[in-house]
C-alpha positions in Angstrom: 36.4 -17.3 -9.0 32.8 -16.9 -8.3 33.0 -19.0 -5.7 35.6 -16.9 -3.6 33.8 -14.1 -4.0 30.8 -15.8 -2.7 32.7 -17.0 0.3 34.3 -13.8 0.9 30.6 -11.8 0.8 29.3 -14.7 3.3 32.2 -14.1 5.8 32.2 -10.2 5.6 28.5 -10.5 6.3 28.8 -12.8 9.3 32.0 -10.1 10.2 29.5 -7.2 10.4 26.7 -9.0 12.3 28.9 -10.2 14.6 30.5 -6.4 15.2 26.8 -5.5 15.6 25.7 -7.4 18.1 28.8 -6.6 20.3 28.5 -3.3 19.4 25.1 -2.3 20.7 25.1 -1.2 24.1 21.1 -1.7 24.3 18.6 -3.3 22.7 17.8 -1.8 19.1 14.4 -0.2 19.0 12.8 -2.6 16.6 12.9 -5.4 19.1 10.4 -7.2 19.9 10.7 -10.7 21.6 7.6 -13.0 20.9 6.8 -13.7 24.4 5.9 -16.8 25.2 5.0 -16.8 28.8 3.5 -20.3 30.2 2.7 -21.3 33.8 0.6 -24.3 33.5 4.1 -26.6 33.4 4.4 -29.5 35.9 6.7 -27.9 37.9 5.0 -24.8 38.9 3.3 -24.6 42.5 5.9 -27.1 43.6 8.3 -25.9 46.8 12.1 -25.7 44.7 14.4 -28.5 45.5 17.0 -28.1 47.4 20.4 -27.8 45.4 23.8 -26.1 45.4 25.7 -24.7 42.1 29.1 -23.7 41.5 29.6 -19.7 40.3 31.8 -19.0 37.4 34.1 -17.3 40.5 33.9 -21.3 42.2 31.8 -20.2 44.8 29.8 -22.9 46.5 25.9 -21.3 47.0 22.9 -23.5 47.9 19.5 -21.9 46.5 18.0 -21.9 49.5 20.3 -19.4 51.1 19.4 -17.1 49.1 18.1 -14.1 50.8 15.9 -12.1 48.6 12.3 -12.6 48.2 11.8 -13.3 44.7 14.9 -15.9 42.4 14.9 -16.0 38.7 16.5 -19.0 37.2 17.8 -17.9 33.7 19.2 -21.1 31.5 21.2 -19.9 29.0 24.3 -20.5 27.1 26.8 -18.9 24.6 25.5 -20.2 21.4 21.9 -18.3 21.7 21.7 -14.9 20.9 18.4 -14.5 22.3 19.9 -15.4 25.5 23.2 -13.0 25.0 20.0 -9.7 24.0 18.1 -10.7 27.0 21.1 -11.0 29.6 21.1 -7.2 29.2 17.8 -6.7 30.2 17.8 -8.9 33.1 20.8 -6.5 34.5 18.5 -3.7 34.1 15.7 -5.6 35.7 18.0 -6.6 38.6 18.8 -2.7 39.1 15.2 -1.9 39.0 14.6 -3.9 42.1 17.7 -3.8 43.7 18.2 -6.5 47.2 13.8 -7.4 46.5 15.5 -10.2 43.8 18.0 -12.8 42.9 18.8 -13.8 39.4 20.9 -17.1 38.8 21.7 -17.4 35.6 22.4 -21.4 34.8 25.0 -21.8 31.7 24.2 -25.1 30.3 27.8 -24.1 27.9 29.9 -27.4 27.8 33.1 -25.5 28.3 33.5 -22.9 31.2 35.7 -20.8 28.7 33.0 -21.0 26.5 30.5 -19.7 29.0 32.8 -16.7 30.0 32.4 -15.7 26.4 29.2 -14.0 27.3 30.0 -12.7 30.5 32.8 -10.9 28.9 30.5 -9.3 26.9 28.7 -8.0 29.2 31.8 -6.4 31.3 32.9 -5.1 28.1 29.4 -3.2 28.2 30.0 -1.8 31.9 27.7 -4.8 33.5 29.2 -5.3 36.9 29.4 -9.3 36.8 29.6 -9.6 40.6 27.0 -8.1 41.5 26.1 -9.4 45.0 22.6 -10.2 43.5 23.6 -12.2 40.5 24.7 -15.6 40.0 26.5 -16.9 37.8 26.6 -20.7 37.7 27.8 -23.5 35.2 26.3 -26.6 34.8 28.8 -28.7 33.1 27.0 -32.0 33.8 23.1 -30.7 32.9 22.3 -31.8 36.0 20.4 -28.6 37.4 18.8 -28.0 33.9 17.9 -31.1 32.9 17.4 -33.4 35.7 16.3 -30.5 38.4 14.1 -28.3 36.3 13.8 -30.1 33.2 14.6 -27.6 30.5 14.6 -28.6 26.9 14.6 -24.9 25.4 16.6 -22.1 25.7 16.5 -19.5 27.0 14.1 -20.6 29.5 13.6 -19.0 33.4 11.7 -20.2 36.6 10.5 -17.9 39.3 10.6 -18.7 42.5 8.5 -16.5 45.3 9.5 -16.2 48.9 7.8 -19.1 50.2 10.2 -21.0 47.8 7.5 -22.3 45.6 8.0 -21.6 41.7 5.4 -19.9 40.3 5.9 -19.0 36.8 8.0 -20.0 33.9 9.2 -18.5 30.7 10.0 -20.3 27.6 11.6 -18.7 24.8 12.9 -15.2 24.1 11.1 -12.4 26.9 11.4 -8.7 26.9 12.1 -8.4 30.7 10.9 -5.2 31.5 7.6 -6.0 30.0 4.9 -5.1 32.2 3.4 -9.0 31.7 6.8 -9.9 34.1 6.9 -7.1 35.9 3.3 -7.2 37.6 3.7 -10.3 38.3 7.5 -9.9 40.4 5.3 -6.9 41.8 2.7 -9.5 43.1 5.7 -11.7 44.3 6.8 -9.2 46.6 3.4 -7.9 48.2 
């Protein structure tokens, strides 16, 4: 007897944090991300290699044709909530600069289904997912997030400057309208 009861109290907890998170429309005010913000990676100060990703919508897009001055690449997936929190953000850091940036957002989710999990969440929040300055790509075979760029924590993003060059890196969760991340897309773009 004790025992169901336990197993009931675990599941109506995990019922109500689960209707909280997709509940909140922003961020509650007690958050506060521990930033981790590195740049002395191998990677940075290289020119991005070339490579082309599929959308969630099977669109075929090659990073370089990417118009706008300054790319995020966001690696995320379903199963991190830190990622799902900061997806939010990023949408309000996309509408703070408008056409200036580009924000592809990797899924590294095995399943496309899976993936589509957060994006619904996000529409359900009034997030238009085709924005013409978001991208939405899956990488089913890890190959642009582990063998391009190397990730091995998530979330993690790359920025990428005009010149094509990548320039800074975030590891772990990042409060995206941070002024740490924001001066330094506001160097990008000088």
């Amino acid at each position: 007897m004790k025992f169901k009861v336990f197993i009931f109290i675990v599941v109506v907890a995990i019922w109500f944090m689960g209707v909280s998170f997709y509940s909140m429309k922003e961020l509650p005010k007690n958050y506060k991300p521990i930033p981790v913000y590195k740049s002395e990676q191998k990677e940075i100060g290289k020119l991005l290699p070339d490579f082309s990703f599929t959308t969630y919508y099977d669109q075929q897009i090659n990073i370089q044709d990417l118009k706008e001055r300054v790319i995020i690449v966001y690696f995320w997936a379903d199963g991190c909530l830190t990622c799902k929190v900061e997806l939010i953000k990023l949408y309000k850091l996309l509408y703070r600069y408008q056409d200036k940036i580009a924000i592809v957002t990797v899924s590294t989710d095995d399943k496309k289904q899976t993936m589509w999990k957060s994006m619904s969440f996000l529409d359900q929040k009034d997030f238009d997912l085709r924005h013409r300055n978001i991208y939405w790509a899956w990488d089913k075979d890890k190959i642009i997030s582990n063998k391009i760029f190397g990730v091995r924590k998530l979330p993690e993003a790359i920025f990428i400057n005009e010149d094509r060059h990548m320039v800074f890196k975030t590891i772990g969760a990042t409060d995206w309208l941070d002024s740490k991340i924001t001066n330094r897309i506001n160097e990008m773009l000088k």
